[in-house]
BADRENFI-834232 format. One record per atom (N, C-alpha, C): residue in one letter; x, y, z. Coordinates in steps of 0.2 Angstrom, whole numbers, plus 5000, padded with zeros to 4 digits. Layout:
N
AXYZ;...
This chain:
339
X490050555065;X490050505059;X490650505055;X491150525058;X491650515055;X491950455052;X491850405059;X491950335053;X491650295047;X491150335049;X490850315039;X490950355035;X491050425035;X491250455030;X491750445027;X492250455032;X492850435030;X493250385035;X493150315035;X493550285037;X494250255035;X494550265030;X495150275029;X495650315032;X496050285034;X496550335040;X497050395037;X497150365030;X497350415025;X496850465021;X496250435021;X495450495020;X495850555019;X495550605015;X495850665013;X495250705021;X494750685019;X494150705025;X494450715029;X494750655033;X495050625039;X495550685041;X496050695036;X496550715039;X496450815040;X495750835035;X495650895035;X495450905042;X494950865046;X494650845052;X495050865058;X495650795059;X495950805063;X496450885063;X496350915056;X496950975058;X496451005061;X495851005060;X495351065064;X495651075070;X495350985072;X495150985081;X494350985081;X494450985089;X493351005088;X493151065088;X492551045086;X492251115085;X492051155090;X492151205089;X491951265095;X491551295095;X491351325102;X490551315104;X490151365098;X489451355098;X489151405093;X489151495097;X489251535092;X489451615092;X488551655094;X488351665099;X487751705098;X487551735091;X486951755092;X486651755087;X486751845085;X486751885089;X486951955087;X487751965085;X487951915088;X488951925087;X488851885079;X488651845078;X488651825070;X488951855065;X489451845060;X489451885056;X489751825048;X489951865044;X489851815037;X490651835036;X491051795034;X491751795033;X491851735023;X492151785021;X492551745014;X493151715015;X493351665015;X493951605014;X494151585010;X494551615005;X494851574999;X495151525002;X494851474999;X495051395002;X495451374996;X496051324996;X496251284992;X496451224995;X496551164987;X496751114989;X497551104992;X497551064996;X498351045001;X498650994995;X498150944992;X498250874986;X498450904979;X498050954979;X497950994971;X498351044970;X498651084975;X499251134973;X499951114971;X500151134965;X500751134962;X501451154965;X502051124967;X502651134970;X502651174967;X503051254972;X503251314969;X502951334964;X502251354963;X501851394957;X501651444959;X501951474966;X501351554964;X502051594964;X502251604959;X502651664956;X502751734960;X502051754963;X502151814967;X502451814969;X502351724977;X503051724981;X503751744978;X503651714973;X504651694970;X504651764967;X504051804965;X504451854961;X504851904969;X504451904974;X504551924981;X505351924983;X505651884979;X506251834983;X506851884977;X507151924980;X507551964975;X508051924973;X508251874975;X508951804972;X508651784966;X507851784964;X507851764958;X507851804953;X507951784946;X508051804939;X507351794938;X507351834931;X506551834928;X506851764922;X507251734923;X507051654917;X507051604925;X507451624932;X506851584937;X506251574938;X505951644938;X505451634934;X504851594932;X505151614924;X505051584917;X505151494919;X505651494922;X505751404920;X505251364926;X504951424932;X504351384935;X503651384933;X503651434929;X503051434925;X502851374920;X503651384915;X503551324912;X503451264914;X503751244919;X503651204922;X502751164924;X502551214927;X501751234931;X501251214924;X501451244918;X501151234911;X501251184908;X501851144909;X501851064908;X501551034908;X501451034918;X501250994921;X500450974920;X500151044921;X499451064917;X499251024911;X499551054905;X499351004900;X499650944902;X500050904904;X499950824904;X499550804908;X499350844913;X498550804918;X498050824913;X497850874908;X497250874906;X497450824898;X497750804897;X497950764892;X498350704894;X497650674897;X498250594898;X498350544897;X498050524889;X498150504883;X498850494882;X499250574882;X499750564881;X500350524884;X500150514890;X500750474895;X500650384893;X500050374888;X499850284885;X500050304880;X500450334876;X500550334869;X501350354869;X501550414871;X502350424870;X502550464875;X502050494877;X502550524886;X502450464892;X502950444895;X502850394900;X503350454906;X503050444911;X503450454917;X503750454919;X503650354918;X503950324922;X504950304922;X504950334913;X505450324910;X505650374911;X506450414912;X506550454911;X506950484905;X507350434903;X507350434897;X506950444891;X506350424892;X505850434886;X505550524887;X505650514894;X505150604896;X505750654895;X506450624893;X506650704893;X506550714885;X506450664880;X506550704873;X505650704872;X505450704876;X504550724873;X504150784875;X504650814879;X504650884882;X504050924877;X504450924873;X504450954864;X503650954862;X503850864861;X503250834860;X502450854864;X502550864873;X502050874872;X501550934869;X502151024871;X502051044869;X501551054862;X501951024856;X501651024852;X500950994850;X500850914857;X500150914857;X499650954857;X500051004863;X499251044866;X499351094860;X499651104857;X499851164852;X499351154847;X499151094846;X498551074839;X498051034842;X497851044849;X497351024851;X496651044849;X496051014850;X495451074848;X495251124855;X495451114860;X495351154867;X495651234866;X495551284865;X495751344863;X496351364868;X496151334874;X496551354881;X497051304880;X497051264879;X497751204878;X498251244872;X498051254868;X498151284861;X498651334863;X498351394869;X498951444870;X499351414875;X499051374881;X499651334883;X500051294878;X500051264874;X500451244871;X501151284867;X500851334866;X500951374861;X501651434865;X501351434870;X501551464876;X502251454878;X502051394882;X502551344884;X503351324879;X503151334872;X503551294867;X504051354864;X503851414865;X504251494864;X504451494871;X504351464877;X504651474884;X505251424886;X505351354881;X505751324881;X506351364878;X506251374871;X506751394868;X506751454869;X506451474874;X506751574876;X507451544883;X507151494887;X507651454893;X508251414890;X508151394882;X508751344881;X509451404877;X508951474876;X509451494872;X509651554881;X509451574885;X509751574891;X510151544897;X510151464894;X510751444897;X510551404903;X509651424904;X509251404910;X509451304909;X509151284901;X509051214902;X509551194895;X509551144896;X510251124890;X509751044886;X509651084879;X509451004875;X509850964874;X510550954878;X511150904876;X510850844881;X510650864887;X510550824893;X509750804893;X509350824887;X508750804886;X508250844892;X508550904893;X508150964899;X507950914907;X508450884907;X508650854912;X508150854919;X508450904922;X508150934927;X507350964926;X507350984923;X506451014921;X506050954921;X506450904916;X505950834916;X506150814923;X506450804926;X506350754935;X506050794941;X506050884938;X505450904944;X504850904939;X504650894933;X504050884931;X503850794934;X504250764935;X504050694938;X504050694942;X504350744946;X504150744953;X503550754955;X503350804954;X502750864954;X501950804951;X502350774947;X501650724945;X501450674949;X502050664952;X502050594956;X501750624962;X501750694963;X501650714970;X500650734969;X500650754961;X499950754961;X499550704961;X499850664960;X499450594957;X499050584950;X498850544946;X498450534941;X497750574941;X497950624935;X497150654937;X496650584933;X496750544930;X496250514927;X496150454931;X496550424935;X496450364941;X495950404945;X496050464945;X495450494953;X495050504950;X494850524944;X494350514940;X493950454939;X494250394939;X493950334937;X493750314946;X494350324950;X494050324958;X493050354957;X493250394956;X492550434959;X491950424953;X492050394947;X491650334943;X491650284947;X491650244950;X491850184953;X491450214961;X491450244964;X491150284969;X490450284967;X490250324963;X489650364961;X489350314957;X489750264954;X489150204954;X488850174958;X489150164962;X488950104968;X488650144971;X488550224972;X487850244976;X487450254971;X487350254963;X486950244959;X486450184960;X486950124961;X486850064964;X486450064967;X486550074974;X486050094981;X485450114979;X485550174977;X484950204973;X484450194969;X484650134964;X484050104961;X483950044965;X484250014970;X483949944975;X483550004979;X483750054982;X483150084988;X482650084982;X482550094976;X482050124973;X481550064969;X481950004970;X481749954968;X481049934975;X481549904980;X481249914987;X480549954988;X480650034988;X479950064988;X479450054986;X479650034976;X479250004971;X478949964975;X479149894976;X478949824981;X478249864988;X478649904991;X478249914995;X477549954993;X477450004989;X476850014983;X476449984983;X476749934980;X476349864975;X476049824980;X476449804988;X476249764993;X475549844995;X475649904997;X475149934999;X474749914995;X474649934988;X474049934983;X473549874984;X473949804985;X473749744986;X473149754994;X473749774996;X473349795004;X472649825002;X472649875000;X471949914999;X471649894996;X471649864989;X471349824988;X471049754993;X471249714994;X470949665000;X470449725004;X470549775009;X470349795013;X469649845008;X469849865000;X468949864999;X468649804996;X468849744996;X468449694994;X468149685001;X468549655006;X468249655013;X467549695015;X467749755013;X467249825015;X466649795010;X466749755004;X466149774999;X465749715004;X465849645005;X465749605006;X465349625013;X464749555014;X464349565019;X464749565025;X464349585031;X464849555036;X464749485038;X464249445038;X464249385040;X464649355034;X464949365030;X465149315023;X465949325024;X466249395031;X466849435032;X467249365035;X467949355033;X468349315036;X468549355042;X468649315048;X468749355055;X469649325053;X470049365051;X470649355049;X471049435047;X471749455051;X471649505049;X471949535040;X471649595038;X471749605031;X472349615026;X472349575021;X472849565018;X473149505018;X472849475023;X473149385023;X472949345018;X473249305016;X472849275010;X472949195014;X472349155014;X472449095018;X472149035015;X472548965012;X472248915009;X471548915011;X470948885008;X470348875011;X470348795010;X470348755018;X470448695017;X469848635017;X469348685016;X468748645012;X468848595003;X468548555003;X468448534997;X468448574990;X468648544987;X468748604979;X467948604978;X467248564979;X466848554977;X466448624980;X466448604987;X466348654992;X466348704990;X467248724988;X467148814984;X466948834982;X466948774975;X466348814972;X465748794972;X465548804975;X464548804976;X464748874980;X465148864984;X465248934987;X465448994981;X465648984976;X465949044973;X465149044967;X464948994966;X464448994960;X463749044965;X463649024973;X463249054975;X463549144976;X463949174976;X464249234976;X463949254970;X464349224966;X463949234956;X463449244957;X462749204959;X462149214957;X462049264963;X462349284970;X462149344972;X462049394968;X462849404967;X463049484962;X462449484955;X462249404953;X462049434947;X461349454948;X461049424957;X460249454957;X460349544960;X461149554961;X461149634963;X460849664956;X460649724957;X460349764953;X460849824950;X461149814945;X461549834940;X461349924941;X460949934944;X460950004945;X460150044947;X459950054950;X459350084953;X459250164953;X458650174951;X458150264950;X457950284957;X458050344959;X457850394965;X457450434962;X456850454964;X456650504964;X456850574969;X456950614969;X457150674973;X456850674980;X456250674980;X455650644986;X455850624990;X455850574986;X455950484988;X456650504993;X457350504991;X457850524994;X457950575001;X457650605000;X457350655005;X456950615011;X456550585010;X456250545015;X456650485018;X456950465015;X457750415015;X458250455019;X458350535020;X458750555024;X459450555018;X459250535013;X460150535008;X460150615007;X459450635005;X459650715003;X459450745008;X459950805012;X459850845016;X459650905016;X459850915008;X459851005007;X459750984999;X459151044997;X459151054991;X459151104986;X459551114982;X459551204979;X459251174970;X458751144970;X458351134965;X457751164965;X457451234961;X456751254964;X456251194964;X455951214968;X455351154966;X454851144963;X454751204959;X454251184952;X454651154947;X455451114949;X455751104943;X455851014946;X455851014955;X455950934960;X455950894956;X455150894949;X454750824950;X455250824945;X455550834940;X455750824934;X456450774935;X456750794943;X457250784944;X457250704947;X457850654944;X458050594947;X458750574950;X458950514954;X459550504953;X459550454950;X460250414947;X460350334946;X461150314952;X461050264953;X461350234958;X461950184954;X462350174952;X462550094949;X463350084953;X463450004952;X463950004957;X464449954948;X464849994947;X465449944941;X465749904943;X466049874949;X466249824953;X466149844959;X466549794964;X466349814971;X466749864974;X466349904978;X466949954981;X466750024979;X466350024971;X466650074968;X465850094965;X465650154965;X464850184965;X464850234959;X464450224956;X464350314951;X463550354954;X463750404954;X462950424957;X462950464953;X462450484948;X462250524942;X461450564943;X461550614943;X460850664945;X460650674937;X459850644935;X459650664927;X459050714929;X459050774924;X458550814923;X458150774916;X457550774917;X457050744913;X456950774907;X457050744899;X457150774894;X457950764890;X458350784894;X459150784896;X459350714895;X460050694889;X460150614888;X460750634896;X461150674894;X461850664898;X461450704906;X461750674909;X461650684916;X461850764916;X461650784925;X461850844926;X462550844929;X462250784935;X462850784938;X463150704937;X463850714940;X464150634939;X464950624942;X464650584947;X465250574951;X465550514953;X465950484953;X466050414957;X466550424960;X466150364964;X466350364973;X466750294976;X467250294978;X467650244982;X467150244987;X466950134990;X466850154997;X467350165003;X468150175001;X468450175006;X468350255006;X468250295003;X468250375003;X467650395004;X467250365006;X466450365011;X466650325017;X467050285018;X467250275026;X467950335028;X468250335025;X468550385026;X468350465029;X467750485025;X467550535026;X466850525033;X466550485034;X466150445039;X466650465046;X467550415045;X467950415050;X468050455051;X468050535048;X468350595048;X467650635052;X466950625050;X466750665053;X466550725050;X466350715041;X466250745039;X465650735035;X465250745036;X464550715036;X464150725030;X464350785026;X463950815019;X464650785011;X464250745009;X464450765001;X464150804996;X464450834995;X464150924990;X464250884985;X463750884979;X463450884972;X463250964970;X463450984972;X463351084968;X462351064969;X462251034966;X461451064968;X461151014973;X461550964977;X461050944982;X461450924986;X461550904993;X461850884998;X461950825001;X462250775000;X462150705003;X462250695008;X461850625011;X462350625020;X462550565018;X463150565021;X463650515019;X463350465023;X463150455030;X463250405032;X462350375030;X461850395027;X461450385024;X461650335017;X462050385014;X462050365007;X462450275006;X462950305012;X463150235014;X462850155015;X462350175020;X461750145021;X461250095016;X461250155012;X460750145005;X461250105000;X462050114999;X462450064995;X462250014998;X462550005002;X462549945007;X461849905005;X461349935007;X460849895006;X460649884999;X461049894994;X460649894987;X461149844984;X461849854986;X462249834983;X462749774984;X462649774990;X463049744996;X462549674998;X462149685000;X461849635005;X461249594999;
């Protein structure tokens, strides 16, 4: 995947890559062991900054040094403050960067950043500890200090252009991100529709079912007249259905809808259901005890989650005190509600 991750032949990725080479075979699983790496950047490290080296090197002086540190401390504050290089430190100029030296110093020096504050503070006793050793000369505008601080910066690059790089990146998968999400949305909304059609179909007789498959929506190229006598007949169907029908316990039980009863039976007779259906598809079954305004029990029921459980093969609906068989109960919508 290398050419989509990093197809840039200049890619920071790319070039970590090729130094590898390929990777080498996997290490069994007993030989395995856990290894720490201190990694650093190749892009990110500062010419000449780790002191240890140089302090190593016995040719150097302790204001050698001093004048790389200062340097390294510079450099630091102008990449965390780069406000500074749009206002009066320019890079690009050298003449401008050798008298601002000073200047930036005393930016960080009254910064609100408490770590700037001592870099600043730092850095500006390290100038004039180097100008009165002889290391840097303010006649020449510290000459030298300012062309390896332009160096060294040119060599980092702008921290705030990689910055706005990797804003400019990170939108554009933000981007991606709300079209996939947009997408999904869409595809939802097309399910829901789906399910929808597929329980209107289901509530619908079957002689009345269009032999079409679900979810299609197809002009009806009959007369507008035709429709509707067709649609006024549906209305006066739904309005002779029965808005909601009483069982007796017995009664149910002889129907095969109740399988199992945990009501005693000196309490049976007292005991009813009610049936009602609120649109199509969708059922409330309510168990009342006589005397009782609110029901005992109360449940509604999807018919895609009665064909569901049918398809599944699960044959009892639990009500805590009595048993349903689905594909009874089924039977009994259908013929109450449906046809």
């Amino acid at each position: 995947h290398l050419h989509v991750l990093a197809p840039g032949a200049d890619s920071h990725l790319r070039t970590l890559l090729d130094d590898l080479g390929d990777a080498p075979p996997l290490v069994l699983r007993n030989l395995n062991a856990t290894m720490d790496l201190a990694l650093f950047s190749k892009w990110e490290t500062p010419i000449l900054s780790d002191l240890s080296t140089l302090a190593a090197d016995n040719t150097l002086t302790q204001h050698d040094i001093m004048y790389v540190e200062t340097k390294s401390i510079l450099v630091q504050i102008i990449r965390s403050m780069p406000h500074l290089k749009y206002r009066r430190y320019k890079p690009e100029n050298n003449s401008a960067a050798k008298n601002d030296l000073l200047f930036v110093a005393e930016q960080a020096a009254t910064d609100k950043d408490p770590m700037l504050v001592r870099k600043g503070i730092k850095v500006r006793e390290m100038l004039v500890e180097l100008e009165h050793s002889g290391a840097i000369d303010s006649n020449d505008g510290y000459r030298y200090l300012t062309e390896e601080i332009l160096h060294e910066l040119a060599h980092l690059g702008n921290l705030r252009d990689k910055v706005e790089e990797e804003i400019l990146g990170l939108t554009d998968v933000y981007k991606t991100i709300c079209d996939y999400n947009g997408y999904l949305s869409s595809q939802i909304e097309t399910y829901k529709a789906y399910l929808g059609n597929v329980r209107m179909q289901s509530a619908m007789p079957k002689n009345n079912r269009k032999k079409m498959p679900v979810g299609v929506t197809v002009l009806d190229p009959r007369p507008l007249q035709s429709r509707r006598q067709q649609q006024n007949a549906q209305q006066r169907r739904q309005e002779a259905s029965p808005a909601s029908v009483d069982y007796r316990l017995d009664a149910l039980e002889r129907l095969g809808v109740v399988c199992k009863s945990n009501i005693p039976e000196n309490r049976q007779d007292k005991v009813y259901f009610n049936f009602s259906s609120p649109c199509p598809a969708s059922y409330v079954v309510k168990l009342y005890y006589k005397g009782r305004e609110k029901p005992v029990v109360n449940m509604d029921l999807l018919l895609e989650d009665l064909l569901e459980r049918k398809h599944n093969r699960i044959e009892i609906l639990d009500l805590e005190y009595v048993h349903l068989s689905v594909v009874r109960l089924l039977e009994l919508l259908e013929r109450k509600f449906v046809c």
